[in-house]
C-alpha positions, 0 to 999 in steps of 0.5 A, spaced: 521 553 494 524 550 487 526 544 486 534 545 485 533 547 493 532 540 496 537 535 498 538 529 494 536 523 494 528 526 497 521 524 496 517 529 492 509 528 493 505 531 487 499 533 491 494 534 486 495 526 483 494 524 490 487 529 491 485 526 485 486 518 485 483 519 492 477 522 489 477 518 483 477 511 489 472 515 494 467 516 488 468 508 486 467 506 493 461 511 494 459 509 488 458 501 489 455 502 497 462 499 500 465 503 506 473 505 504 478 503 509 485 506 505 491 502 507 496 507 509 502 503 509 504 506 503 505 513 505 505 512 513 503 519 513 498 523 517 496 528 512 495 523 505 491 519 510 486 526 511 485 526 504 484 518 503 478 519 509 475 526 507 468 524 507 468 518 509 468 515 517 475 515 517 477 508 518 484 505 515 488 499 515 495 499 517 501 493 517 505 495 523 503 496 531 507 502 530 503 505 524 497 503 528 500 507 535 502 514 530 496 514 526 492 513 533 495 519 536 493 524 530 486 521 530 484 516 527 480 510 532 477 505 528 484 502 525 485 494 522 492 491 523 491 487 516 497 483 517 495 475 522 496 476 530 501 472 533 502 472 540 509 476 541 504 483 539 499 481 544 501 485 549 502 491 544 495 490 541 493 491 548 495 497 549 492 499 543 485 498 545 486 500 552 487 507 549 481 507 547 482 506 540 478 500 537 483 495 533 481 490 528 485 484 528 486 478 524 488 471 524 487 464 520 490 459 525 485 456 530 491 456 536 492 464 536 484 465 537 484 461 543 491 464 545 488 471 544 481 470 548 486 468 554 490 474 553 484 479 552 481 475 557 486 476 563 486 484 561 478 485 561 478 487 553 474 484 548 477 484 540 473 484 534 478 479 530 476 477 522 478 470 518 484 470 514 482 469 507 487 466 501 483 467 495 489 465 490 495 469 493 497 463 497 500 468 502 497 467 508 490 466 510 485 460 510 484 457 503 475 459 503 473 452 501 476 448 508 473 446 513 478 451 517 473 457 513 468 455 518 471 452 523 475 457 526 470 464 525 465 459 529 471 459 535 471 466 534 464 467 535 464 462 541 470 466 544 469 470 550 474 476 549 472 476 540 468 477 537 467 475 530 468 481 526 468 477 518 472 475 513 478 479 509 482 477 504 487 481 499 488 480 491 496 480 491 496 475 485 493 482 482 499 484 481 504 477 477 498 478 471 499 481 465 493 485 461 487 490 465 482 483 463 487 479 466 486 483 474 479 484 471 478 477 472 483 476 478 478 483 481 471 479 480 474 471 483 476 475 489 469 478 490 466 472 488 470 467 493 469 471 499 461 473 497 461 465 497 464 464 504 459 469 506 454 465 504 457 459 507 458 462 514 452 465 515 448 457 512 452 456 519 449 462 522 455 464 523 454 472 523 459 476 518 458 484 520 463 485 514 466 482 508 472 486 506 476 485 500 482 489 495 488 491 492 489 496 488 489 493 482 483 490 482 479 496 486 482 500 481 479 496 475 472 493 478 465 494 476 461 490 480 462 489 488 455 486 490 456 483 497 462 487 499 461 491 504 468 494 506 474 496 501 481 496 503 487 498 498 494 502 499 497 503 493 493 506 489 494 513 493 500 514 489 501 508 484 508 507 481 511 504 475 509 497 476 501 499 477 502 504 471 505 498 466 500 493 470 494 498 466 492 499 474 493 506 472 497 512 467 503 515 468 499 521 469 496 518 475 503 517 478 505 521 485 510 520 487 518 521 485 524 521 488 529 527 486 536 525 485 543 529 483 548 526 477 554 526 481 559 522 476 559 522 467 562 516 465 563 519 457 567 513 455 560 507 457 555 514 456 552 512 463 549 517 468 551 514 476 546 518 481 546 520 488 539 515 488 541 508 490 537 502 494 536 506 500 533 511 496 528 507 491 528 501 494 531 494 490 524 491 487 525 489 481 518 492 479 514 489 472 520 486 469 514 481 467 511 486 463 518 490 461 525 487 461 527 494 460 523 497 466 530 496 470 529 501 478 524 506 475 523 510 470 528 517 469 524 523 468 526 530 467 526 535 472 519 538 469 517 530 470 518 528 463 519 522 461 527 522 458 526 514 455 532 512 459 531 507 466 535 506 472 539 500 471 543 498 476 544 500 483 548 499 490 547 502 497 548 509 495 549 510 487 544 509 481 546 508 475 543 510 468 546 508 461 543 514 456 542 511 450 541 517 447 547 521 446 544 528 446 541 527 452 547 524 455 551 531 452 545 536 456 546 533 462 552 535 468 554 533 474 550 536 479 543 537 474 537 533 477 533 528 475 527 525 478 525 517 478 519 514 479 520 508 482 518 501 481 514 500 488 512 507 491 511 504 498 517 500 498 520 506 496 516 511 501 518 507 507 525 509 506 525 517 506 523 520 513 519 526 510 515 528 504 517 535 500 509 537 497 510 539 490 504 543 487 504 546 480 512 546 480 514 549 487 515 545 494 509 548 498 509 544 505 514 538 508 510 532 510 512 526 516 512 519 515 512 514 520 516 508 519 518 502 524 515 496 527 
C-alpha cells in the first residue's frame, strides 16, 4: 500500500527505527545487568510492546488502568501502574490482581498505604507497592533525604496486605536541560539519589527488592548503572523532535510521523495550512528551549526529508506552515502530502486510533492503539 492511499491526518510507524532503538536500549540494559521494564504509554500498542520485551521477562510500565487491563488481555502479567495510587482506582486495581495478573503500585503518602492495606485486606489480596521518589523533578514523590523515605517503606513493609516491593523515581527534569553533558549529569544524580536512599533503607533493615529508575533521556545517554536493578523508559521507542534537539538521539532515530494533506495555498503570506491540527499532533510546544523556531514539529517531504520549514500555528483541525523558501512553496499543491515529526510523540500517539506500519517506503500492516483511563 503507498502513502498516497492513507487518509489524513494518520500516524505512520517506521518499523525499522523502532526494531532499532529497541535493540539499541535491550543491549544497554543487557549490558549494565538491569532488568527493562518499557514504559508503553508512549504507543499503547500491543505489537511495539512485543518488540520492546523480545528477549527479556516481558515486564512494562504503564500509566493508565486502562492500559494495564489492554495489555493484560494480550499477555503481559507482570505490569507496574507508575502513576501514585489514590484510593478512587482501588477497586479497579483489584480487579486487576484478582485476574491473575500481577500489578505493581506505587505511592508517596503515608495516608494511602494504610487506606490500600484496608482495602486489599477486606478483598484477601496482597500488593507489591514501591516508594515514590523525587529526584529533582518535583512532581510527585517523596523527597529521598526526608524522614518520609524511611518512614512510609517501613509502613509498607509492616503492612499485612503490601508488601514492600522498592523505590521508583523518574528523571522528567531530564528533559528542561540543554546539553548531552547536561542529562549526562542529570542521568548520574538520578542514580546516585536512589542507590544512596537504598542504602539508607536497608541500614534500616528495611529490605529493597528493586531499585527502578529512568527516563528516556538519561537511560538514552547513561554510562554507568551500578546499584540499579530495573529500568523503565517510554519514549526512547519512538523519540521525537524534542529528544532529537535534546541530543537524546538523531534525527534518524525518529519513528514516528504524522501524514498530513495541504488543503489551502495562501500566495499572498506563502503559507501552507494542512489538514494535521491539535488534534492530531498534540499542542506541546516541544524544545522551544533549544529551538525558538521548533514551532509543532518538523515539516518533512513525503520520502521523509527534511523541507526546512516548521509548523507554526495550529487550531483543532488545521496546521499552518509558513514556506519560507519560494521554490518549495511554488512545487507544492493542494492535496500533496507531508509528513510531521511531531514534538512529543506520545502526546502525539494517543490522539490517533491506529498505526499505519511503514517498512522500506510502503504500509505493510495497520496497528491498534488503546487510549482511555
Amino acid at each position: 500500500m503507498s502513502l498516497d492511499s492513507i487518509k489524513t491526518p494518520g500516524l505512520l510507524l517506521d518499523i525499522l527505527r523502532v526494531r532499532r532503538n529497541a535493540e539499541r536500549m535491550a543491549e544497554k540494559a543487557k549490558q549494565n545487568g538491569v532488568r527493562l521494564r518499557p514504559h508503553v504509554k508512549t504507543h499503547k500498542c500491543i505489537e511495539v510492546a512485543k518488540i520492546q520485551t523480545a528477549g527479556h521477562n516481558g515486564a512494562i510500565t504503564v500509566s493508565t488502568l486502562a492500559e494495564a487491563r489492554a495489555f493484560a488481555r494480550n499477555g503481559f502479567s507482570d505490569i507496574t501502574y507508575a502513576v501514585p495510587i489514590e484510593r478512587g482506582k482501588f477497586a479497579d486495581a483489584i480487579k486487576i490482581l484478582q485476574s491473575g495478573i500481577k500489578l505493581n503500585l506505587l505511592t508517596d503518602d503515608a495516608e494511602t498505604v494504610r487506606a490500600l492495606d484496608e482495602a486489599a485486606g477486606k478483598v484477601g489480596v496482597k500488593f507489591d507497592v514501591f516508594l515514590k521518589v523525587d529526584c529533582g523533578t518535583h512532581r510527585v514523590g517523596v523527597e529521598p533525604n526526608t524522614a518520609e523515605a524511611i518512614e512510609i517503606p517501613r509502613l509498607i513493609s509492616g503492612a499485612k496486605n503490601l508488601h514492600f516491593a522498592g523505590i521508583l523515581t523518574h528523571a522528567g527534569h531530564s528533559y528542561d536541560v540543554r546539553t548531552k553533558e547536561d542529562i549526562l549529569t542529570v542521568a548520574r544524580h538520578e542514580r546516585d539519589v536512589m542507590v544512596g536512599l537504598a542504602d539508607r533503607l536497608r541500614s534500616q533493615s528495611i529490605e529493597v527488592p528493586t531499585v527502578s529508575v529512568g527516563s528516556t533521556p538519561t537511560m538514552s545517554l547513561i554510562d554507568d548503572l551500578d546499584g540499579i536493578d530495573e529500568i523503565r523508559p517510554g519514549n526512547y521507542i519512538f523519540y521525537d523532535n524534542f529528544q532529537a534537539t535534546l541530543g537524546s538521539c538523531s534525527f534518524e532515530d525518529t519513528a514516528l510521523t504524522v501524514l498530513t494533506a495541504v488543503i489551502h495555498k495562501d500566495a499572498t503570506r506563502r503559507r501552507l495550512v494542512i489538514d494535521a491540527g491539535a488534534i492530531a499532533l498534540s499542542k506541546d510546544r516541544g524544545p522551544v528551549g533549544l529551538d525558538a523556531a521548533c514551532g509543532y514539529g518538523r515539516v518533512l517531504d513525503l520520502e521523509g526529508n527534511e523541507t526546512g520549514m516548521s509548523v507554526t500555528s495550529l487550531s483543532q483541525e488545521h496546521g499552518e506552515i509558513e514556506a519560507g523558501d519560494a521554490d518549495i512553496f511554488a512545487r507544492l499543491r493542494v492535496g500533496d502530502r507531508l509528513r510531521i515529526l511531531a514534538n512529543h510523540s506520545c502526546l502525539t500517539a494517543a490522539q490517533h486510533s491506529h498505526y499505519h506500519i511503514l517498512e522500506n517506503g510502503s504500509i505493510v500492516d495497520k496497528w491498534e492503539i488503546f487510549s482511555g483511563w
